[in-house]
Each structure stands twice: as C-alpha cells, then as structure tokens.
C-alpha positions in Angstrom: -6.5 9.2 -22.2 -9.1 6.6 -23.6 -9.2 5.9 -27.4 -11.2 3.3 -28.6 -12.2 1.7 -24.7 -7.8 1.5 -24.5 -6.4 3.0 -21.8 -3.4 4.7 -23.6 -0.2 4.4 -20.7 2.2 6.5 -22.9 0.6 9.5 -23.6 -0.3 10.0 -20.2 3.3 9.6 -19.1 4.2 12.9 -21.7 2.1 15.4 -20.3 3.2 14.6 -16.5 6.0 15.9 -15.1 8.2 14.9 -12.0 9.1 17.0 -10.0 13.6 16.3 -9.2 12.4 16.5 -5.8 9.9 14.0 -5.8 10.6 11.3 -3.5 9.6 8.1 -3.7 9.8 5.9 -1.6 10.1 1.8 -1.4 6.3 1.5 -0.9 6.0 3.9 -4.1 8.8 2.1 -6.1 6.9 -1.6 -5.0 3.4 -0.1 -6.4 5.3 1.1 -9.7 6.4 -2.3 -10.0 3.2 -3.9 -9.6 0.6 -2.2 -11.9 2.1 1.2 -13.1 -1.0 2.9 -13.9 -2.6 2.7 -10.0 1.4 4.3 -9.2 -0.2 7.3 -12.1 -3.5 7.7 -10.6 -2.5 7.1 -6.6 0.2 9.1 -6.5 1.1 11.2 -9.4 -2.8 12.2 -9.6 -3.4 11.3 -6.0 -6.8 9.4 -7.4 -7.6 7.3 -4.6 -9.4 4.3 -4.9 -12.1 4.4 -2.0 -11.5 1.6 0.5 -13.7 -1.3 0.5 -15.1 -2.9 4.3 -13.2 -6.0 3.3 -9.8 -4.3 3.2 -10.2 -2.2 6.0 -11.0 -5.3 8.4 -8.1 -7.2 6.9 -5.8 -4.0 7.8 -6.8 -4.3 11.4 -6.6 -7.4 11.7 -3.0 -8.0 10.3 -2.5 -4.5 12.2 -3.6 -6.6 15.7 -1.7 -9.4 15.0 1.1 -7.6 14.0 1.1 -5.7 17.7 0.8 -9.4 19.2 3.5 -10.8 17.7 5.4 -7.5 18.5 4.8 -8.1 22.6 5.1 -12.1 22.3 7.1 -12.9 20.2 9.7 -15.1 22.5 8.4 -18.4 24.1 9.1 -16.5 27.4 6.8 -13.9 27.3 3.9 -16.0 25.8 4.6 -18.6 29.0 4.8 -16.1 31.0 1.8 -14.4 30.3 -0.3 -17.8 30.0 1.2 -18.0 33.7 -0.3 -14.6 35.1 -4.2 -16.1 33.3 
C-alpha cells in the first residue's frame, strides 16, 4: 500500500498469508535478508522484475566461466589441454 509516496511494509505483510507448506528455500531466505520487499513482490506476488541486457550477459558469462572452471580446474587438465592445442 502507498500513503503519502511511502511504501507501507507492515500492512502488506497482514493481508498475506503463508501457506505451512511454503517452502523456502536458501536462495528465498538470502533474498528476504537482503531487501524484504523484492522477497514480497518476487515471490509472495511473483512480480518479476523484467531482466535488463546487462544482467542477462553477466549471467552467461559467470555461467561460462563457471562450466570452465568446472572442466579445468586442476593444473593437470589445463596443461593438458594447452598440450593437445
């Protein structure tokens, strides 16, 4: 609810209800933490925030490098690879 341009957290809270089999999860419990209204609109809502080009390339990439580091991530098979060319 917005009175007077303030984004009143509390009264919001009231009128939702959680389900007792709701699960949440650590991702869930780590986005409560950080900014408890996006954890209201996100997931209690399921408001989504529409992504923006530079998030999405920053995904892939850490989502490349993640899959690098998965398949060399011992001196061995990084030598071994630079061996093959």
């Amino acid at each position: 609810m917005r009175i007077k341009g303030e984004f009143d957290q509390e009264s919001l809270w009231d009128k939702v209800k959680i389900s007792p089999d709701y699960s949440f999860s650590a991702y869930k419990l780590e986005s409560y933490s950080e900014c408890p209204a996006k954890f209201f609109f996100s997931f209690l809502l399921k408001i989504w925030i529409k992504p923006r080009p530079a998030l999405i390339f920053g995904r892939l990439l850490h989502s490349i490098l993640a899959s690098f580091h998965e398949k060399y991530n011992s001196k061995d098979a990084l030598h071994s690879s630079y061996a093959k060319g």
